[in-house]
C-alpha positions as CSV (number, residue, x, y, z in Angstrom):
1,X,74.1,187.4,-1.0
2,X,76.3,187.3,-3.9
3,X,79.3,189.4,-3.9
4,X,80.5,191.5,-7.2
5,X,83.9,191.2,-8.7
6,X,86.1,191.6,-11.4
7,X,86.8,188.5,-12.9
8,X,90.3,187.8,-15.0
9,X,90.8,185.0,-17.4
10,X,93.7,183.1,-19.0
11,X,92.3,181.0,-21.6
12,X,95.1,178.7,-22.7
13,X,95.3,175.4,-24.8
14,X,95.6,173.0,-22.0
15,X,94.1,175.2,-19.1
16,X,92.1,178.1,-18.0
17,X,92.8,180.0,-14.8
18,X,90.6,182.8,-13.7
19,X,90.9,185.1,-10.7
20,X,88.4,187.3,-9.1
21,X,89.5,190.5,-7.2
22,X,87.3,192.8,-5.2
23,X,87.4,196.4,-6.3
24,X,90.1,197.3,-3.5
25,X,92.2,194.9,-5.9
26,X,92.1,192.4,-3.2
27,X,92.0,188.5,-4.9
28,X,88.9,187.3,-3.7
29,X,88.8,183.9,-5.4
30,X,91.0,181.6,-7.8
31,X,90.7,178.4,-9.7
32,X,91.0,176.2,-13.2
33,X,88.9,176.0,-15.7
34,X,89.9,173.4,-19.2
35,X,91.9,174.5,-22.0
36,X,90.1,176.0,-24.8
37,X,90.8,178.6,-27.6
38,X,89.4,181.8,-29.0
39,X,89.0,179.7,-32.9
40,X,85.0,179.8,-32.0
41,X,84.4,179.4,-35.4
42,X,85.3,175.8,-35.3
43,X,81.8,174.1,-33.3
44,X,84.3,171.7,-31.6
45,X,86.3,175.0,-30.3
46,X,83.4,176.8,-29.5
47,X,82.2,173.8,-27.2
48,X,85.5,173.7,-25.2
49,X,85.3,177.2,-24.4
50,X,81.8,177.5,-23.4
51,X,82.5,174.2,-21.3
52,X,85.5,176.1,-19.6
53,X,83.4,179.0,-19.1
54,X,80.5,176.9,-17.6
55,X,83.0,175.3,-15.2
56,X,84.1,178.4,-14.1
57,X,81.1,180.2,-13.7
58,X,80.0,177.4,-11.7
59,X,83.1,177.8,-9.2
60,X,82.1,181.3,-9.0
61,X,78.5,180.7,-7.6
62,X,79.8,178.1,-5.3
63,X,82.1,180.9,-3.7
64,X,79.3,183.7,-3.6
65,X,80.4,186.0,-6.5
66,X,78.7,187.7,-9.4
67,X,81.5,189.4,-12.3
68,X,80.7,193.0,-12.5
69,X,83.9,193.2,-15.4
70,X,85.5,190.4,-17.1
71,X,88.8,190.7,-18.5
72,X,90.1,187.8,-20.4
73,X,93.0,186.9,-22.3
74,X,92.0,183.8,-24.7
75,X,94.8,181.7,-26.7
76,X,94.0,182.7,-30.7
77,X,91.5,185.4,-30.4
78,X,91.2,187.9,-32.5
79,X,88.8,190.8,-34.1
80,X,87.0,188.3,-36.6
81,X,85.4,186.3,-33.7
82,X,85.6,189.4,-31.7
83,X,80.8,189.3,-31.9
84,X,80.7,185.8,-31.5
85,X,83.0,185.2,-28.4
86,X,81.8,188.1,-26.4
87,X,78.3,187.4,-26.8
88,X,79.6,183.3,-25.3
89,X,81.4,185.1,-22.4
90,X,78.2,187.3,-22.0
91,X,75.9,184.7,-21.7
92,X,77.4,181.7,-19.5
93,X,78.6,184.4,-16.8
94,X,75.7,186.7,-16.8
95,X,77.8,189.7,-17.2
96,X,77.4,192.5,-19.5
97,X,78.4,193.2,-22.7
98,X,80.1,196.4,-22.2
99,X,81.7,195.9,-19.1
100,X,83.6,192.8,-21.0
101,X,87.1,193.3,-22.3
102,X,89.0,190.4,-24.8
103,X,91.9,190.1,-25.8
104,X,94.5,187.2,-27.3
105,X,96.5,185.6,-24.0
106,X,100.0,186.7,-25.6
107,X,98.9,190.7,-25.2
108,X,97.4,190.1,-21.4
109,X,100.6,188.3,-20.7
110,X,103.0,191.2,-22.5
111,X,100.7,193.7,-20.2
112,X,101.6,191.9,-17.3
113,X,105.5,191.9,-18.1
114,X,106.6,195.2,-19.6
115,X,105.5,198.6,-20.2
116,X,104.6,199.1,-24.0
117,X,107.9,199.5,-26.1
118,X,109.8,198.0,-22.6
119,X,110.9,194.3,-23.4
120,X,110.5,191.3,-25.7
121,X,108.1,188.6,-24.3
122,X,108.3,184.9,-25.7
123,X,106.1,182.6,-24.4
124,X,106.3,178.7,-24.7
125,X,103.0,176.9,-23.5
126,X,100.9,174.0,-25.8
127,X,102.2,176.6,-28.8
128,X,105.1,179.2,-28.7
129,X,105.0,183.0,-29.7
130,X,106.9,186.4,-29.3
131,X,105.8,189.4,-29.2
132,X,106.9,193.1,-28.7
133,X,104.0,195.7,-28.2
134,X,105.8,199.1,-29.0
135,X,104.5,202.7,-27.4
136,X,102.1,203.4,-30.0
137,X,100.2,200.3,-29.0
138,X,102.0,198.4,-32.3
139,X,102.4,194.2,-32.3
140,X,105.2,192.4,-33.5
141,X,104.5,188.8,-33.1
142,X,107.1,186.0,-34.5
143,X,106.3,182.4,-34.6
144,X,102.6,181.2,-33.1
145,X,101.6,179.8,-36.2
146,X,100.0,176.6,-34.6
147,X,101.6,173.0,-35.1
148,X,100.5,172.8,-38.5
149,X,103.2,175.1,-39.3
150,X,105.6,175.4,-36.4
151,X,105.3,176.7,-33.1
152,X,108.5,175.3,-32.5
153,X,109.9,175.2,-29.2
154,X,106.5,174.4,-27.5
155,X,105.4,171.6,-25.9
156,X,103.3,170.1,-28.4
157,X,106.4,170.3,-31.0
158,X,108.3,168.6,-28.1
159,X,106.3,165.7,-27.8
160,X,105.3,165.4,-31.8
161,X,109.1,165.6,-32.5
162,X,109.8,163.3,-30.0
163,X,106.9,160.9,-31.6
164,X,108.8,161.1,-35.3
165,X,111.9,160.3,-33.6
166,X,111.0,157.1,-31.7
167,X,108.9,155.9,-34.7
168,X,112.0,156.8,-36.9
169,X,114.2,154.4,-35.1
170,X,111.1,152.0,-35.4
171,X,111.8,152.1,-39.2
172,X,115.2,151.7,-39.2
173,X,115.8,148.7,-36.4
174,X,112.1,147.1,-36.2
175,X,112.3,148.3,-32.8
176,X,112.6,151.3,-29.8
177,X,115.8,150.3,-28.3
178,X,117.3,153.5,-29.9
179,X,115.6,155.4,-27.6
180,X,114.0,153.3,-24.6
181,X,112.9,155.4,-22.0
182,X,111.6,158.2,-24.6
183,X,109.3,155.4,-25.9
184,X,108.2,154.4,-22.6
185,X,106.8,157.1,-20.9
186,X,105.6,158.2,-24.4
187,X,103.5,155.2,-24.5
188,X,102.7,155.0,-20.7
189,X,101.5,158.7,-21.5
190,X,98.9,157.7,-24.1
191,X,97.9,154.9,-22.6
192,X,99.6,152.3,-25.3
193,X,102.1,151.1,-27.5
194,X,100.4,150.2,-30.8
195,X,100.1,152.7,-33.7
196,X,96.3,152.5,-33.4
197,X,96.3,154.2,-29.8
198,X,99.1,156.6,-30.7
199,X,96.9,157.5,-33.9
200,X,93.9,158.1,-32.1
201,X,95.9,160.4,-29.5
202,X,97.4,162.5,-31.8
203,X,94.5,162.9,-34.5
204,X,91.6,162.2,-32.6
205,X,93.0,164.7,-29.8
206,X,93.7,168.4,-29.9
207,X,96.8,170.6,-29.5
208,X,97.0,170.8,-25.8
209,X,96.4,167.1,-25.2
210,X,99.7,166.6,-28.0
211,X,101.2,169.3,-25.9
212,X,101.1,167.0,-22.9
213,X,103.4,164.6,-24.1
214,X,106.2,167.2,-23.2
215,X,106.4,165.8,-19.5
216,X,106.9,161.7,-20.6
217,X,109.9,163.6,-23.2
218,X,111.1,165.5,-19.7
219,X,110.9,162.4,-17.9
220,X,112.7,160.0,-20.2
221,X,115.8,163.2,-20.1
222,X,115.9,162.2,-16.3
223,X,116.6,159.7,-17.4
224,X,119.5,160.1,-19.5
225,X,117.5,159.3,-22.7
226,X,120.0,161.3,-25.2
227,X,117.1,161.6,-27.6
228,X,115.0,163.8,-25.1
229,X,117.5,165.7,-24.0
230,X,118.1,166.9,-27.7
231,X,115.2,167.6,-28.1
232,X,114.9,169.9,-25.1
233,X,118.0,171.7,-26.2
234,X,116.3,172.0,-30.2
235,X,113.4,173.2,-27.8
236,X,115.6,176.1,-26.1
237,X,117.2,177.0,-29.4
238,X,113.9,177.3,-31.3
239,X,112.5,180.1,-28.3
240,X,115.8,181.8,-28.0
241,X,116.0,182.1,-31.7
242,X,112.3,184.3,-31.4
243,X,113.7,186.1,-28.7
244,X,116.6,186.9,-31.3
245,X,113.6,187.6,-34.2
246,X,112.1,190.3,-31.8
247,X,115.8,191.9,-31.3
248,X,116.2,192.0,-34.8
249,X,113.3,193.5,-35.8
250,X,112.3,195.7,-32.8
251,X,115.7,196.6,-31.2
252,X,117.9,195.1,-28.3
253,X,115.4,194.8,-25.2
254,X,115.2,193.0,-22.0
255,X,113.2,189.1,-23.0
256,X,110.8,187.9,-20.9
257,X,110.2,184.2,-21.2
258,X,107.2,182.5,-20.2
259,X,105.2,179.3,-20.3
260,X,105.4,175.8,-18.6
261,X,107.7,174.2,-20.9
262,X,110.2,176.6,-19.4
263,X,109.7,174.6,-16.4
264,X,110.2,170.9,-18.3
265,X,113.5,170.4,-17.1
266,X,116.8,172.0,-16.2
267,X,118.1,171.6,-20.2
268,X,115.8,174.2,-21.5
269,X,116.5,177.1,-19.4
C-alpha cells in the first residue's frame, strides 16, 4: 500500500534533491534527481525538468509513497511559466493541482535561513544571487542574471574564467605552461585538450555542466596553480561584494552564504 507524503523539491542547475516527510514532519525518504530549471519555455529546458521529475517520481514508487503536497523550489521560476510548470509537476507525480506550491529555489532557500526582513542570503551554486525578503513579503535580489551577463562568483564563472585564462596564455606563448595544472584537470575534466572538445563542452552543454569545471579550477589551487587560486579569491570578492549590495540597499543584516562553490576550497571562504 502506498504511503502519502509531502514531498519537497530543490530544483537546481546541476542537481535536484527532493525529500519526503510524513505529516508528523518525520523525513520519510530522500534522494537526487538531475539539474534542470524553471525556463520551461525553452523545449530543451522543459525536457530536463520533466526528466528530473520522472526520475524522481520513479524513486518515490520504488519506496512506497504517493505526494499528497509538493512544495518545490525550482532555479529561474517565475509567474510567466507559473501555468505551464505546475501543470508538468502535476502530471509526472500524480498530485493535485491545488495542493502544489512553486516557487524560485533562492526564496525556499531564504525561507529556510531567516525570518522575513531577518538577514541577507547569497547563494553561489551553477549561478550566484542575493537576496533579502523584507516583512512585507518584498524581494531584493542582486546579481542572478545567468552567465550571459554575470553571475559572477559562481561556479560556472569560475570554470569559464578559468577557460579565457588558460586559452589567453595559449595566445600569448603558443602554449599552457603559464598555467599547467589549471589546464590539465580543465582538459582531463572535458574529456580533451583540442578546441573542438572544449567547444562542444561549453556550447553544446548547458550552465550546470560549465558549472562543473569549478572542481578541475579547485583542484589545480591544490596544487599551487597561482592562476586558480586567483580566481577563487575574484570568486569570494564577487559574492562578498552582493552581500555588500544587499547591505547597501536593505540595511546592515546578518549574510547567509550558501551553495557548493562555498565548499571548492579553503580560498573562497
Amino acid at each position: 500500500m502506498s504511503r502519502p507524503i509531502h514531498l519537497g523539491i530543490d530544483v537546481g542547475g546541476t542537481a535536484s534533491r527532493w525529500v519526503a516527510c510524513a505529516d508528523s514532519g518525520e523525513i520519510v525518504a530522500r534522494g537526487k534527481a538531475g539539474g534542470a530549471t524553471g525556463h520551461v519555455f525553452n523545449p530543451a529546458e522543459h525536457e530536463r525538468l520533466r526528466l528530473a521529475l520522472t526520475a524522481l517520481a520513479q524513486d518515490l514508487a520504488a519506496a512506497g509513497c504517493t505526494p499528497c503536497s509538493v512544495t518545490a523550489g525550482i532555479t529561474g521560476y517565475g509567474t510567466a511559466v507559473a501555468q505551464q510548470t505546475t501543470a508538468l509537476v502535476s502530471t509526472v507525480l500524480n498530485a493535485g493541482r491545488d495542493s502544489i506550491v512553486l516557487l524560485d529555489d533562492m526564496a525556499l532557500a531564504y525561507m529556510a535561513v531567516f525570518a522575513p526582513g531577518e538577514g541577507h542570503l547569497v547563494s553561489a551554486g551553477t549561478g550566484s544571487i542575493g537576496l533579502h525578503i523584507d516583512r512585507h513579503n518584498a524581494h531584493i535580489r542582486v546579481g542572478g542574471r545567468g552567465i550571459l551577463i554575470d553571475d559572477a562568483g559562481s561556479g560556472s564563472w569560475i570554470a569559464l574564467r578559468a577557460l579565457d585564462r588558460i586559452y589567453r596564455g595559449l595566445d600569448q606563448s603558443g602554449s599552457f605552461d603559464a598555467s599547467p595544472a589549471l589546464a590539465r584537470h580543465l582538459f582531463a575534466a572535458i574529456g580533451g585538450q583540442d578546441w573542438s572538445s572544449v567547444r562542444q563542452f561549453v556550447y553544446g552543454g548547458d550552465r550546470g555542466m560549465i558549472g562543473s569545471l569549478a572542481v578541475a579550477v579547485a583542484q589545480a589551487a591544490d596544487e599551487g596553480d597561482q592562476v586558480a587560486q586567483a580566481i577563487l579569491r575574484e570568486a569570494a570578492g564577487e559574492l562578498a561584494r552582493l552581500a555588500q549590495a544587499l547591505i547597501a540597499r536593505a540595511g546592515v543584516r546578518p549574510v547567509g552564504f550558501i551553495g557548493r562553490v562555498l565548499d571548492l576550497h579553503p580560498i573562497v571562504r
